[in-house]
C-alpha positions in Angstrom: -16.9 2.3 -24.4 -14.5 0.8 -21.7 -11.8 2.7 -20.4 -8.4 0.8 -19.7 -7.5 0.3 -16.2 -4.9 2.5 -14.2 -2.2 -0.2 -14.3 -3.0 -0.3 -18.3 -2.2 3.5 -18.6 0.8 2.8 -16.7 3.7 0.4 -17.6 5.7 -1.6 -14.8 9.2 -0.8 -14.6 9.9 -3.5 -11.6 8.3 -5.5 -9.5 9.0 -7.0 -6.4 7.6 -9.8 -4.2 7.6 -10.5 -0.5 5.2 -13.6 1.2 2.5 -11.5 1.5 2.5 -8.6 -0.8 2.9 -8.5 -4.9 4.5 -4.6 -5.6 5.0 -3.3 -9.1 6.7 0.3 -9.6 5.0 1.5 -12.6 6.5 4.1 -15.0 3.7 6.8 -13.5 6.3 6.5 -10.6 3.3 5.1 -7.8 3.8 1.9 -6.9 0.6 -1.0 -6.9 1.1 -3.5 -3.6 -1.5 -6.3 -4.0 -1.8 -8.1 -0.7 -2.4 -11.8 -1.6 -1.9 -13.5 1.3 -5.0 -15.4 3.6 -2.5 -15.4 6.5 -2.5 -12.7 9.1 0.2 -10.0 9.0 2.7 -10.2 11.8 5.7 -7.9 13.1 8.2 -10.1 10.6 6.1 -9.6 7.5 5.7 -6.2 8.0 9.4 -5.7 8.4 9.7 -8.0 5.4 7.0 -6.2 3.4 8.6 -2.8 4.2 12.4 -4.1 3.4 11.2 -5.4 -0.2 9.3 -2.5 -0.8 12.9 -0.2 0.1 14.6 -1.9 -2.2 12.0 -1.6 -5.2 12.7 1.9 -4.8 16.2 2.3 -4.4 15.8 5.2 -2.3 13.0 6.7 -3.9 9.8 7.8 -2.4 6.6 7.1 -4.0 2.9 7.2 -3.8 1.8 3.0 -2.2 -1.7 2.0 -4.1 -2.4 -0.8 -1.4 -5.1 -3.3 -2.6 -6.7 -5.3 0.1 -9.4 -6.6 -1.6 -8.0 -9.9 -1.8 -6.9 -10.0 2.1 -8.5 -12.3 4.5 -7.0 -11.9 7.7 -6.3 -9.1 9.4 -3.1 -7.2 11.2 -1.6 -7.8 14.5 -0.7 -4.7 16.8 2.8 -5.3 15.8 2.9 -4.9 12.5 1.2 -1.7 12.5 3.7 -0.5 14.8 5.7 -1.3 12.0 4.1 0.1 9.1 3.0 3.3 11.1 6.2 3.9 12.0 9.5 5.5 10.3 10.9 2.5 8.4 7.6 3.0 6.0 8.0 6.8 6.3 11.0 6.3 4.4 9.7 4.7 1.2 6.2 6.4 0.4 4.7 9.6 -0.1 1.3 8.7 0.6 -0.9 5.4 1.1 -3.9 4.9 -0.8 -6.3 1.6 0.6 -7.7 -0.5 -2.2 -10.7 -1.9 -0.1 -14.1 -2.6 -1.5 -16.1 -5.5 1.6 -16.5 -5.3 4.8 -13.3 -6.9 6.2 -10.8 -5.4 3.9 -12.5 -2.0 4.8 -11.7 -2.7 8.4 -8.0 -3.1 7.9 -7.8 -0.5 6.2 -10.0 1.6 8.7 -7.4 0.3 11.5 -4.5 2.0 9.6 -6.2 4.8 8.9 -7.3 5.1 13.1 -3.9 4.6 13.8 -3.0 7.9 11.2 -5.3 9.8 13.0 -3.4 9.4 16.2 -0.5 11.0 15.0 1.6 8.0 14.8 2.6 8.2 11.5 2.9 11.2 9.1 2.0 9.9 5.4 -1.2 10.9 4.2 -3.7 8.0 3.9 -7.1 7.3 2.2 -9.1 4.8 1.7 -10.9 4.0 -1.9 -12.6 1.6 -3.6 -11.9 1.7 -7.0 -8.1 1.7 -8.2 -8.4 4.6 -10.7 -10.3 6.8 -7.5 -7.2 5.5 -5.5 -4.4 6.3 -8.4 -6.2 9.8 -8.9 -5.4 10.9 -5.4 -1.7 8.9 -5.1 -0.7 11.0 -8.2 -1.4 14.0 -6.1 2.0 13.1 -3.4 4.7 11.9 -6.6 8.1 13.1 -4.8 
């Protein structure tokens, strides 16, 4: 018997869209962002990423489910700046990495470095299945 997916379980209330990143707030009150882009990240889409995601939430905080497993390039030093730093603070709980080859699992091993550093205080893990990844984002729901 197959089990409906994560995002089945859970409805979407709203979704939102910059140039790189799909999000969807779901009614589970985590939030799916689906990087779709085969153009590497830079300081302006980070800041853009981060502004659409703020306004999906209104001034909420919530769990991000980030799936990289359809990204293709990677993320300049600048944009991590920007999404290690307090703007992204501001939005989510915790991050969860989507990542299941070999480059998306080194993006998302670059965040996770920079975490580790202590330049950013949100909890982060890496996963490779969605429903592993929503298990643990349920665990940080503001």
């Amino acid at each position: 018997m197959s089990h409906p997916s994560p995002s089945a379980r859970s409805s979407v209330l709203r979704t939102a869209e910059s140039r790189q990143i799909r999000y969807a707030l779901r009614s589970d009150g985590t939030v799916l962002g689906v990087v779709y882009t085969h153009q590497e990240q830079r300081r302006e889409d980070a800041e853009e990423n981060v502004r659409v995601l703020g306004a999906l939430l209104a001034g909420r905080r919530a769990p991000l489910l980030l799936d990289l497993r359809q990204a293709e390039r990677g993320v300049t030093p600048e944009a991590r700046e920007v999404y290690s730093g307090p703007q992204t603070a501001r939005h989510i709980t915790a991050l969860a990495f989507i990542a299941d080859g070999v480059l998306t699992r080194m993006l998302a091993n670059m965040m996770l470095l920079v975490s580790r550093l202590g330049k950013t205080a949100i909890p982060m893990k890496m996963f490779e299945r969605e429903e592993d990844a929503l298990a643990w984002a349920r665990g940080y729901l503001s």
